[in-house]
Residue frames as qw, qx, qy, qz and C-alpha x, y, z in Angstrom:
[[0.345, -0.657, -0.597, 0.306, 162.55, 101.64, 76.37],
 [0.344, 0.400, -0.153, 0.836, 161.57, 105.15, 77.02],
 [0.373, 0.099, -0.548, 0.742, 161.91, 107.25, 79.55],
 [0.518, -0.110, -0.165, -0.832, 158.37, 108.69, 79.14],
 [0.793, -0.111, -0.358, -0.480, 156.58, 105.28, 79.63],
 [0.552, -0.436, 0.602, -0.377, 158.28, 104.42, 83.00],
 [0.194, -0.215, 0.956, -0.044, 158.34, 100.96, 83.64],
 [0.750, 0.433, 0.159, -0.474, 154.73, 100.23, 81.52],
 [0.434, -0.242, 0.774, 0.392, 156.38, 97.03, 79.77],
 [0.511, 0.532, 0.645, 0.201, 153.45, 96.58, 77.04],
 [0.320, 0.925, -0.058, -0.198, 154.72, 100.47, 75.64],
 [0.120, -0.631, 0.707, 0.294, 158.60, 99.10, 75.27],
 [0.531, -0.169, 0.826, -0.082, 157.09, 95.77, 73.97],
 [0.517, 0.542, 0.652, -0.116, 153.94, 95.85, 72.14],
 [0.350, 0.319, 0.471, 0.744, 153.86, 96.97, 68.46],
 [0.025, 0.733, 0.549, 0.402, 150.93, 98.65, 68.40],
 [0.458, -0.856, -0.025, 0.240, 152.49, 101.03, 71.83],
 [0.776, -0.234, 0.066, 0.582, 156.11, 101.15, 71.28],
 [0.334, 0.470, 0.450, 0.682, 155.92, 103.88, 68.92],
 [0.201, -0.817, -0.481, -0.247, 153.37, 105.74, 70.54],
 [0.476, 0.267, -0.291, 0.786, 154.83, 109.44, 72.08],
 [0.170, -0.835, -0.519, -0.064, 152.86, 110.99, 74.61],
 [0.280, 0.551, -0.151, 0.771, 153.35, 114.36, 75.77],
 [0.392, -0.403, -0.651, 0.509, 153.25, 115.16, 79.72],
 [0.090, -0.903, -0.312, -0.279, 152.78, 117.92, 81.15],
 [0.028, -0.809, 0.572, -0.132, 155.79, 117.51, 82.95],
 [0.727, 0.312, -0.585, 0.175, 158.59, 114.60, 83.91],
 [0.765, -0.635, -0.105, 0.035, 160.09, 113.00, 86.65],
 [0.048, -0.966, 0.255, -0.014, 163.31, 114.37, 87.59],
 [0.165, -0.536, 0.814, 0.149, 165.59, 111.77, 88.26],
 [0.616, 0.035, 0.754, 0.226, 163.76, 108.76, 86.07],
 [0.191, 0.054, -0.545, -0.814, 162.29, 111.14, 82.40],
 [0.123, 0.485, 0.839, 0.211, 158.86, 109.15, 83.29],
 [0.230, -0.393, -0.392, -0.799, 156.02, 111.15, 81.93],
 [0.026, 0.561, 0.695, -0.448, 153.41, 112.60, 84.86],
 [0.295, 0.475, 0.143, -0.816, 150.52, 114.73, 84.80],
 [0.683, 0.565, 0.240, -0.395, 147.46, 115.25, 81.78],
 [0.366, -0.099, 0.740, 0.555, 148.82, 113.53, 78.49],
 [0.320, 0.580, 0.748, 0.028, 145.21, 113.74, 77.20],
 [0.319, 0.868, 0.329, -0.192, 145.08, 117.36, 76.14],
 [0.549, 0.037, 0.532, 0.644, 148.18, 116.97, 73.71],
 [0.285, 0.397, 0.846, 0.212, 147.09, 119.32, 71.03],
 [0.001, 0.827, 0.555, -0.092, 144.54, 121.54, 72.22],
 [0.295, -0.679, 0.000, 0.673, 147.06, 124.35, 72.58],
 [0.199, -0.077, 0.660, 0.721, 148.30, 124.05, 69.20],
 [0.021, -0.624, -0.772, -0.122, 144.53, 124.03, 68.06],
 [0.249, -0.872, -0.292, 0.306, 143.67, 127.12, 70.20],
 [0.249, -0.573, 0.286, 0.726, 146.70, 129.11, 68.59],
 [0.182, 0.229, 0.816, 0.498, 145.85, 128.06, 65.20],
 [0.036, -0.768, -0.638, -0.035, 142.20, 129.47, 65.83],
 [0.009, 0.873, 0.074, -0.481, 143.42, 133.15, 67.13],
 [0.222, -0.336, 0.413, 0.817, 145.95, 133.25, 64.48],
 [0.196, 0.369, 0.729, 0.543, 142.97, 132.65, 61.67],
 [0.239, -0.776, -0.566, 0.143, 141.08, 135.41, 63.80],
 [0.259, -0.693, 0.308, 0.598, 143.99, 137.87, 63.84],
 [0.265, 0.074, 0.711, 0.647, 144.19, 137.20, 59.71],
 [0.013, -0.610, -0.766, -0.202, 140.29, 138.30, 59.27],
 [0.377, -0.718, -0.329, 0.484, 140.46, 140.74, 61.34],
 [0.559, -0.356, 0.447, 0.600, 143.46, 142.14, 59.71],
 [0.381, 0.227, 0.624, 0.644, 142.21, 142.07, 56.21]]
């Protein structure tokens, strides 16, 4: 069980979940469960990637 997937039994249970890691936006304080947007995992990383290939071009 983790602490991320709160009491959701079919993520501590189910192959095809158990694995699976989302990323909050933030936690609950005294149980670790994931709250807030999980969905836009990613985007940041994405969005940094993009200025840094902009800042390289730029650059040259």
């Amino acid at each position: 069980r983790r602490p991320c997937h709160g009491d959701d039994a079919r993520r501590a249970a189910d192959p095809h979940w158990r694995d699976l890691l989302l990323f909050h936006e933030y936690f609950h304080g005294e149980t670790g469960q994931g709250l807030g947007a999980s969905h836009q995992t990613g985007w940041t990383a994405l969005v940094i990637r993009h200025v840094e290939d902009l800042a390289r071009h730029r650059n040259k």
